[in-house]
C-alpha positions as CSV (number, residue, x, y, z in Angstrom):
1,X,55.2,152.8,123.6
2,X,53.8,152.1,120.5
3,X,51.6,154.8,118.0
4,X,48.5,152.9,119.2
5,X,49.1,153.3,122.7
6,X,49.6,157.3,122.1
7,X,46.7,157.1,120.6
8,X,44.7,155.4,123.5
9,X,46.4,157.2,126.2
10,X,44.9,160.7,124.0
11,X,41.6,159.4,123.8
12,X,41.6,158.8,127.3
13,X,42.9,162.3,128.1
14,X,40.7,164.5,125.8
15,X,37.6,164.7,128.6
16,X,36.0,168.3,127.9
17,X,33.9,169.9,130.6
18,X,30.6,170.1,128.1
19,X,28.3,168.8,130.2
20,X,27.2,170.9,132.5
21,X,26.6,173.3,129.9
22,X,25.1,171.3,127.6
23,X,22.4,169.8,130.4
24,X,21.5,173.7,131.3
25,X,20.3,174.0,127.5
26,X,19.0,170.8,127.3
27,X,16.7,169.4,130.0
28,X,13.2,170.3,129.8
29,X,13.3,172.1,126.7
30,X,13.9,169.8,123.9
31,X,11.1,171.0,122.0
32,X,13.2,174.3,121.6
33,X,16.2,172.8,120.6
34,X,16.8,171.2,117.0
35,X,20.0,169.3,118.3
36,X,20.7,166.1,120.5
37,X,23.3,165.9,122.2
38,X,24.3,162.4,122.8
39,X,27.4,161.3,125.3
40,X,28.6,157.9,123.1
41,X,30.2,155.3,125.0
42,X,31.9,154.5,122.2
43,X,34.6,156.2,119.9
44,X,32.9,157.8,116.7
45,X,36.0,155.8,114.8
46,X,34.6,152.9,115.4
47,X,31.7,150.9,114.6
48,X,29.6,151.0,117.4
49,X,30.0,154.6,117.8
50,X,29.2,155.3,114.0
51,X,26.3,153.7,114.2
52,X,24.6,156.4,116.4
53,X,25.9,158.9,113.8
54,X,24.0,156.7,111.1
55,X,20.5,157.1,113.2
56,X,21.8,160.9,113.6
57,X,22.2,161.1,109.6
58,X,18.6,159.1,109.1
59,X,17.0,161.8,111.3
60,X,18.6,164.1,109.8
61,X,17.2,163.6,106.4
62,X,13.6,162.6,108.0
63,X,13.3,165.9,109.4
64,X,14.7,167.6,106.3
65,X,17.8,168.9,108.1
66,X,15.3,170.3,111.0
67,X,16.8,167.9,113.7
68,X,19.7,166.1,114.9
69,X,22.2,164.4,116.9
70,X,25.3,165.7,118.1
71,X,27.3,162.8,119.0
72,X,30.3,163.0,121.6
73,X,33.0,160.8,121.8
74,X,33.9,158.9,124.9
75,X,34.8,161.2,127.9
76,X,33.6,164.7,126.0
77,X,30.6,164.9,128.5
78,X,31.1,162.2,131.0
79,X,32.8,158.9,130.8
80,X,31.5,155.8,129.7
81,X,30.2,154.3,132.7
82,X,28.4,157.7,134.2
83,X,26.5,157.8,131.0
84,X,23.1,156.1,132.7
85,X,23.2,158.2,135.8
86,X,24.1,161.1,134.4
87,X,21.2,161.0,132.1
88,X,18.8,160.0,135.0
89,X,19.8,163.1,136.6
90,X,19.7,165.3,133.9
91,X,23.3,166.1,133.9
92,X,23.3,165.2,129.9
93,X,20.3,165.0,127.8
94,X,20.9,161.5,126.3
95,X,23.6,158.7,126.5
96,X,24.8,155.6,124.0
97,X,25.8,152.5,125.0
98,X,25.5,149.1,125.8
99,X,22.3,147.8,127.6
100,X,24.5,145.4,129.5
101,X,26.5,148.5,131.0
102,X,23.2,149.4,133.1
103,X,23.2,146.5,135.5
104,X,25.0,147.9,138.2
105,X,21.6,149.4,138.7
106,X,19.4,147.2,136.8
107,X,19.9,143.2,137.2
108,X,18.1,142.5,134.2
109,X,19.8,145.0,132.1
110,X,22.6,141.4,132.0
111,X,19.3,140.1,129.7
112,X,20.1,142.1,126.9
113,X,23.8,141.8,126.7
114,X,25.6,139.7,129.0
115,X,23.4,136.6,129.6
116,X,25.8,133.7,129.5
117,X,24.7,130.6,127.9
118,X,22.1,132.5,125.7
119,X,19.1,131.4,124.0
120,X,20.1,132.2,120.6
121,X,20.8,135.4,119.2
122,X,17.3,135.4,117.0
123,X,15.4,135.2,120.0
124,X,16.6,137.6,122.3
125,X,16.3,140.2,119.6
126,X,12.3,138.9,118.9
127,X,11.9,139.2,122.1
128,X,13.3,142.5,122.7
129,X,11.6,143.9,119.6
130,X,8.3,141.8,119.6
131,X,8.2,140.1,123.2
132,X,8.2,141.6,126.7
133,X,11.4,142.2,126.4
134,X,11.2,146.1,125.9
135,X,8.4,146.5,127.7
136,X,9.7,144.6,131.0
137,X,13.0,147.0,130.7
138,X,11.1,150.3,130.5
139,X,9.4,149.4,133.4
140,X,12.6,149.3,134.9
141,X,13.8,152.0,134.1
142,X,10.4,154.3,134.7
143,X,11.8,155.0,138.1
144,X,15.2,156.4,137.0
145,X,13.9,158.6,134.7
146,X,15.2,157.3,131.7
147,X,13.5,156.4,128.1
148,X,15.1,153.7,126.7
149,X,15.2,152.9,122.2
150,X,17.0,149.5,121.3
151,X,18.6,151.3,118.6
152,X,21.8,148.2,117.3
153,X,21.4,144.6,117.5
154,X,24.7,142.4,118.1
155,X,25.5,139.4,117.5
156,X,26.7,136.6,119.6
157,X,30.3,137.6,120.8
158,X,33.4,135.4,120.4
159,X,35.0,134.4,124.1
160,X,38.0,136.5,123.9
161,X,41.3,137.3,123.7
162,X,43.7,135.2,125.7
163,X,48.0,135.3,125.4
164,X,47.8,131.6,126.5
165,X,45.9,128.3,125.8
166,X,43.0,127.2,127.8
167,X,42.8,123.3,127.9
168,X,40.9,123.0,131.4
169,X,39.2,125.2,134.4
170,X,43.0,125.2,135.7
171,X,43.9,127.5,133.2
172,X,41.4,129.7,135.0
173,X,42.8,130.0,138.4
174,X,44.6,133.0,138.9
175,X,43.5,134.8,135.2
176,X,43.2,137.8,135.0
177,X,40.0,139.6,132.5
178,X,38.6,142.6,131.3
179,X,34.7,140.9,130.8
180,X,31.1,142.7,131.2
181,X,28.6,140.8,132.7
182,X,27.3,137.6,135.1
183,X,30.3,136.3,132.9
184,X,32.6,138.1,135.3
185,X,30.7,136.2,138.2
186,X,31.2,132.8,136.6
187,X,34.8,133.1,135.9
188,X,35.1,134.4,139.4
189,X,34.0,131.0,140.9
190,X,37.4,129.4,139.2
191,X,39.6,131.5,141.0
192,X,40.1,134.5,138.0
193,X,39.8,137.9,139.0
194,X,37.6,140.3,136.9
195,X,37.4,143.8,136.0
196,X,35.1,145.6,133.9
197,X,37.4,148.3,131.8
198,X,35.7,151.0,129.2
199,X,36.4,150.3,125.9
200,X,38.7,153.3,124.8
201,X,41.1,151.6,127.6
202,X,40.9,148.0,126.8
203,X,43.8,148.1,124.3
204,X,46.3,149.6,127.3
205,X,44.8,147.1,129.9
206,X,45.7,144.4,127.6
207,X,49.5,145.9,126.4
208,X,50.4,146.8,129.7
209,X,49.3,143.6,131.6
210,X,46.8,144.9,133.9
211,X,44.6,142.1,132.5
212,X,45.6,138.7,131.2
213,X,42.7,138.3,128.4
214,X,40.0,140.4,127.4
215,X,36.6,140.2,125.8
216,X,35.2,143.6,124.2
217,X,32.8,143.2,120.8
218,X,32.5,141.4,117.9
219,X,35.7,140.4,115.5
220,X,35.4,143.4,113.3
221,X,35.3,145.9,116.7
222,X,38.2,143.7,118.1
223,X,40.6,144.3,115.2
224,X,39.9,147.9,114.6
225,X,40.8,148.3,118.4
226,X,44.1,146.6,117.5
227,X,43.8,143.8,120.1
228,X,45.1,141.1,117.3
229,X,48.3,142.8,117.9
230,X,48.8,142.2,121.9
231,X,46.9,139.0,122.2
232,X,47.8,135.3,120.3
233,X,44.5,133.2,121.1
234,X,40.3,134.1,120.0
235,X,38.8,132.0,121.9
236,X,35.3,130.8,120.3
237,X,32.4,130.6,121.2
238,X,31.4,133.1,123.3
239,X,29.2,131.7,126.4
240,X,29.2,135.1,127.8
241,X,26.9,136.9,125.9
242,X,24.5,135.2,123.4
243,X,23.4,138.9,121.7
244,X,23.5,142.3,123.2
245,X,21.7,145.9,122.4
246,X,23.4,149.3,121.9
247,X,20.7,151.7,123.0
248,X,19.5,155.4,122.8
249,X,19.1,156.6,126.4
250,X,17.2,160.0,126.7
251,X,16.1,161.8,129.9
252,X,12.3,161.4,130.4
253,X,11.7,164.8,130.3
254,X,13.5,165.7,127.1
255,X,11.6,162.6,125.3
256,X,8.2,164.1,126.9
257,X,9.1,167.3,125.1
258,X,9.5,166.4,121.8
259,X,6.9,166.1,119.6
260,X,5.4,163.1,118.0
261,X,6.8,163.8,114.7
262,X,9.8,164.3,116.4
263,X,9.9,160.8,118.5
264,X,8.6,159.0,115.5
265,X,11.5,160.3,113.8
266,X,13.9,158.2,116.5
267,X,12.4,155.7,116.7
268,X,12.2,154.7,112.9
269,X,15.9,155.6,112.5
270,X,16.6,153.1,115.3
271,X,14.3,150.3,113.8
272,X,16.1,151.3,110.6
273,X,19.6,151.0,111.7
274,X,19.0,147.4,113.7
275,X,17.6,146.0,110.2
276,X,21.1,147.3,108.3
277,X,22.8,146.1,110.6
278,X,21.0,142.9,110.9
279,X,21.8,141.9,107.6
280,X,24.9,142.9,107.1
281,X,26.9,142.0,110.3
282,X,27.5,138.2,110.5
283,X,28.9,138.4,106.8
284,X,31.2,141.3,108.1
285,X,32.5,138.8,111.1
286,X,33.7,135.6,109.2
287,X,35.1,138.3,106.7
288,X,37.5,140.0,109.4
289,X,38.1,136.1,111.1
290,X,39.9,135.3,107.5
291,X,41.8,138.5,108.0
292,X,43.3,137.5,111.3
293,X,44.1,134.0,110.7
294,X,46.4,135.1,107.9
295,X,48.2,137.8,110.0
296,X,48.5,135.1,112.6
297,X,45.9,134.9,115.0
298,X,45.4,132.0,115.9
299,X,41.6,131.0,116.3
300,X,40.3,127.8,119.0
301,X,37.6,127.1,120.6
302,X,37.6,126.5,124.2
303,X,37.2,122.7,124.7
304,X,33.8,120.8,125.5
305,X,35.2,120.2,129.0
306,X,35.9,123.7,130.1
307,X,32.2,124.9,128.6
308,X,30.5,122.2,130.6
309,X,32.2,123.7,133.7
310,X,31.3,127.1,133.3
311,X,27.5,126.0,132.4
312,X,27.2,124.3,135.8
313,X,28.9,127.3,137.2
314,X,26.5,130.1,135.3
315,X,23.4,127.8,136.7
316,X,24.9,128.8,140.2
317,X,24.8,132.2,139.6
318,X,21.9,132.4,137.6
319,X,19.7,130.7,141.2
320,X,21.4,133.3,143.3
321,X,20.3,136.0,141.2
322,X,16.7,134.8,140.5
323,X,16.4,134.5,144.5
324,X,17.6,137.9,145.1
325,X,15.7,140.0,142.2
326,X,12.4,139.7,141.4
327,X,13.2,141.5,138.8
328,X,15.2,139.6,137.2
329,X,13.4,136.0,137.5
330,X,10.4,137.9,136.0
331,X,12.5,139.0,132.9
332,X,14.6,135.5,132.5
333,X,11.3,133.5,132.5
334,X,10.0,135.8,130.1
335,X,12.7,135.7,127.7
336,X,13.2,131.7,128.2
337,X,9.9,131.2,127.6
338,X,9.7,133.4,124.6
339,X,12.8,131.6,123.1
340,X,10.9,128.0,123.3
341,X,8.4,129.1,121.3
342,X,10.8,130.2,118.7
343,X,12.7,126.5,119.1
344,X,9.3,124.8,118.2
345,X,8.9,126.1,115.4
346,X,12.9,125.5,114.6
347,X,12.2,121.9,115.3
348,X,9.3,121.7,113.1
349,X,11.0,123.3,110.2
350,X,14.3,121.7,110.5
351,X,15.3,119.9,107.3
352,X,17.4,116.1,107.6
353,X,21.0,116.9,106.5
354,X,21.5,114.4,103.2
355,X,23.5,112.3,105.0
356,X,20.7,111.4,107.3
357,X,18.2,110.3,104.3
358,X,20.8,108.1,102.7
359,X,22.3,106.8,106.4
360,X,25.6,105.9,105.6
């Protein structure tokens, strides 16, 4: 077993029965309490988990050291995928993690982090910060008890790790992939079989071969989580998720008992944090690519012919799931609409290459 792998297997391990305790202190009387505790779906090591000790730090210094988050690493209160019930119940104060991860309970929670075949990343994020976007998922949320603060912005993901070549659907049949999302439903209709595995336990999943390929984040995420060592092919692009959101979930009742100062204070660290991150991340990605390809990875992307397919397929799933969620047909129309706007004026601004003036 390698270092890695001990080091997974005690990240898995450390769960530490906080919670309870914690949710006792917490609920209804955040207005006494100068700390947040916040259950991370993500390990504090790596990016996505720093980021909510950045907004912690911002706050931090808003408030002049007055208030805080305490964020807990992966399994410290409750594990990754309990993190949006458990704060709907009260059981922990406030959760981060991916938007994508709700829609188990929320269909159109898929809009704003697993939405194969994107509109482009630009517009998703306008119309999450700008659109209907945030407005249409609070609604949904209202009834769970949950506030919601679109806190990290991510780009468009690559399509994966595999340990073979895929040159056509066939490749497909019989894979099996750690993926997130209506992705998962897509790939299902080639005959692959799915599973949707917490990060902290992706690395193991791929090692040990309980999965065959696996998509988790964005390059510099991937390589931090050692992937590059277990798997030969990045597959490009990544029709699975155009953009995504981490987000700060906090139990209605502790947002309603903080004060304004106080919630102004979170929500300018979070609007804050997504413009950082903004400009720095797509630089940070081609950066980390250039460090795999020289330690071997080999890079592809998956051929026109195999994208085509799982288009026609994601228009299959997308039908089913605008007939059974009115929800979610609501929220996709929005967010298509939204993102035509933005084309126009793309269209209108778009400059002919040099080669098109001169012809050839």
């Amino acid at each position: 077993m390698t270092t890695k792998s001990l080091k997974h297997l005690t990240t898995t391990a450390r769960i530490i029965p906080l919670a309870a305790a914690i949710a006792a202190a917490a609920v209804g009387t955040a207005h006494a309490s100068e700390r947040l505790d916040v259950a991370s779906a993500y390990s504090t090591q790596n990016l996505f988990g720093q980021s909510a000790k950045n907004i912690s730090e911002r706050i931090k210094m808003m408030s002049s050291g007055e208030f805080e988050f305490a964020v807990h690493d992966p399994g410290e209160l409750v594990p990754p995928f309990e993190i949006f019930n458990s704060v709907s119940s009260g059981a922990i104060p406030a959760g981060w993690t991916s938007i994508a991860y709700l829609s188990g309970n929320l269909p159109i929670a898929n809009l704003y982090g697993a939405l194969p075949f994107s509109p482009p990343a630009e517009a998703v994020f306008s119309w999450t910060s700008a659109g209907e976007g945030s407005e249409l998922l609070q609604k949904a949320l209202d009834p769970y008890n949950v506030k919601f603060l679109a806190c990290s912005y991510l780009p468009q993901e690559p399509g994966g790790w595999f340990n073979k070549e895929i040159n056509s659907t066939d490749d497909l049949n019989g894979l099996s992939m750690r993926i997130s999302g209506l992705g998962a439903q897509v790939l299902n209709k080639f005959g692959a079989s799915t599973q949707l595995i917490p990060g902290n336990e992706v690395y193991l999943s791929l090692e040990r071969g309980r999965v065959d390929a696996a998509e988790f984040s964005i390059p510099q995420v991937d390589s931090a989580m050692g992937l590059d060592e277990i798997a030969e092919y990045y597959y490009f692009p990544g029709w699975q998720q155009g953009a995504g959101w981490l987000a700060l979930l906090i139990n209605q009742s502790v947002w309603d008992g903080y004060s304004d100062a106080q919630r102004g204070q979170i929500s300018t660290a979070c609007q804050a944090n997504i413009q950082k991150e903004a400009d720095e991340v797509i630089p940070a990605q081609v950066e980390t690519l250039r460090e795999l390809e020289e330690s071997g990875v080999k890079i592809r992307r998956f051929p026109d012919e195999v994208l085509n397919a799982l288009h026609d397929s994601w228009d299959e799933v997308r039908s089913e799931l605008v007939a059974e969620s009115p929800e979610f047909d609501e929220a996709y129309t929005s967010l298509m609409e939204h993102a035509e706007k933005m084309q126009q004026w793309h269209d209108l601004q778009t400059l002919p290459s040099k080669t098109d003036v001169q012809g050839d």
